[in-house]
C-alpha positions in Angstrom: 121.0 -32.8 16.5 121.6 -36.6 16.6 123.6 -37.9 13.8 121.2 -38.9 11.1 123.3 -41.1 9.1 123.1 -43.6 12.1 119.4 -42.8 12.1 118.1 -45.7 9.7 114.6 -46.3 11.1 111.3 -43.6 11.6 108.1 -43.4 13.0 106.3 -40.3 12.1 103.3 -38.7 13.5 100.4 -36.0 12.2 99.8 -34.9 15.6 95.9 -33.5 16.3 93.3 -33.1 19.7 91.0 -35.8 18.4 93.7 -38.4 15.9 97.0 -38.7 15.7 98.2 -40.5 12.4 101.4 -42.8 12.4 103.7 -43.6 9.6 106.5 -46.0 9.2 109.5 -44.9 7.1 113.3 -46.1 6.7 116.4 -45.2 4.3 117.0 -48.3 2.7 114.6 -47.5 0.4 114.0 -43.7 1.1 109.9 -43.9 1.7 107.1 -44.1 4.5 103.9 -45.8 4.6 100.5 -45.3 6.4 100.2 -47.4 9.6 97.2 -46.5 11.6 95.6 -43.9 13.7 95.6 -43.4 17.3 92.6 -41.8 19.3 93.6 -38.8 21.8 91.6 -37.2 24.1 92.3 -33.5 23.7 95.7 -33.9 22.2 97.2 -36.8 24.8 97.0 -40.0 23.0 97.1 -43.5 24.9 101.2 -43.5 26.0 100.9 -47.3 26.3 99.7 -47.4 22.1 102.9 -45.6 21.3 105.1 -47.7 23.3 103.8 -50.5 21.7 104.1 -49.2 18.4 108.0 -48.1 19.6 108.6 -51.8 20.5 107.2 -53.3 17.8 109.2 -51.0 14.6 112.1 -49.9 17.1 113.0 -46.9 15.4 115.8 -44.8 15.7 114.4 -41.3 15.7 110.7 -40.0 15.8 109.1 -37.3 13.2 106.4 -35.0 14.1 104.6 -32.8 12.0 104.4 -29.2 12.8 101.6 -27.5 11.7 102.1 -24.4 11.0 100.3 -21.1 9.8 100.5 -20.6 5.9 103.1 -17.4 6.8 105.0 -19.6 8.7 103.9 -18.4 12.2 103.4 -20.4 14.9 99.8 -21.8 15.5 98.5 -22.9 18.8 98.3 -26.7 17.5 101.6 -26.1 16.6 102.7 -25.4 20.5 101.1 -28.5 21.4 102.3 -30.5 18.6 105.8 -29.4 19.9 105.2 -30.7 23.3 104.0 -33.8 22.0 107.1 -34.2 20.5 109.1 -33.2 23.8 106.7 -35.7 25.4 107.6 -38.5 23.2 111.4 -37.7 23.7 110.9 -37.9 27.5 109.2 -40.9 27.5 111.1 -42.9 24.9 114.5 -41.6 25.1 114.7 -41.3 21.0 115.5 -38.0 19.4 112.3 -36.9 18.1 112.1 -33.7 15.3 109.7 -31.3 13.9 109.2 -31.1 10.1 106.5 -28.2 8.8 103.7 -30.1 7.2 101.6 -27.4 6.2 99.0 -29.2 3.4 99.6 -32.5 4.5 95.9 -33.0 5.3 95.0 -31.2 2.6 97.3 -33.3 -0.2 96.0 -36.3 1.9 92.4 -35.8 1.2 93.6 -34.9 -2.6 95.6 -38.3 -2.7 92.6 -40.1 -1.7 89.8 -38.6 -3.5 92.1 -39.4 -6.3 92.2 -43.4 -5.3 88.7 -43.0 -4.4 87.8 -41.7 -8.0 86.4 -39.0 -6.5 84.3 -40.3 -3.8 84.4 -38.0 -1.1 83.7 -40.8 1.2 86.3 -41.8 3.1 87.2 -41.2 7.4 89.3 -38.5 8.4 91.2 -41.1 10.2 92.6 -42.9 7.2 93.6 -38.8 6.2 95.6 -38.6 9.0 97.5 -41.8 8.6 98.2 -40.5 5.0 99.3 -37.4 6.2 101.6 -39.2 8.4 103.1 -40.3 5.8 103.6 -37.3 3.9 105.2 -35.9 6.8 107.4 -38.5 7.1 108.6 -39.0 3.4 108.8 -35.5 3.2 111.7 -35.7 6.2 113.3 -38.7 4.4 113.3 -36.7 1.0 114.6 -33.8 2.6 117.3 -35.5 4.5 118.4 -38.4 2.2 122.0 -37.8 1.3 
């Protein structure tokens, strides 16, 4: 593993077949925010999106969340989550990590039904940006020294 106190700067991803929601996160002040959601086509997103994103927040390591079974086990989206993330490392060169986000969707829906007041209205691909962020201040929270 890289050595995270050098690590300052994040993207993080909620990795699906169909959407694949991005977060932006950093140390200074220890939180993540929502930036947008990418389309994929089974699972492979549009490479030249994420490079652009990489260029345009240069970050220094690259969060992915791993979607695992409730028990723990691992799920067939989470084998291809895992190679997206092995993907991302080949291409970019930045060390990339798994973090288990089991109920990020699920608190992400909850978190915007709540600023929604309850309207159940809203697109799945503004979930997956939020969950992108829950994955990605979950990291920061778990790694923040």
């Amino acid at each position: 593993m890289a050595d995270l106190k050098a690590e300052q700067t994040y993207l993080g991803f909620d990795y699906g077949t169909s959407w694949i929601g991005v977060a932006y996160g950093q140390r200074v002040t220890n939180t993540a925010k929502a930036l947008k959601v990418l389309r994929a086509r089974d699972g492979i997103p549009n490479w030249d999106e994420i490079a652009e994103l990489i260029q345009q927040w240069r970050p220094d390591a690259l969060i992915i969340g791993n979607p695992l079974n409730m028990d723990g086990s691992v799920s067939e989206l989470s084998q291809r989550a895992n190679k997206f993330k092995n993907r991302l490392h080949g291409r970019f060169g930045l060390p990339a990590y798994s973090f288990d986000e089991r109920l990020s969707s699920y608190e992400a829906k909850g978190m915007l039904l709540e600023n929604n007041r309850g309207n159940h209205d809203f697109r799945s691909q503004q979930v997956d940006a939020l969950a992108a962020q829950i994955i990605l201040q979950g990291w920061l929270d778990q790694h923040s020294s």
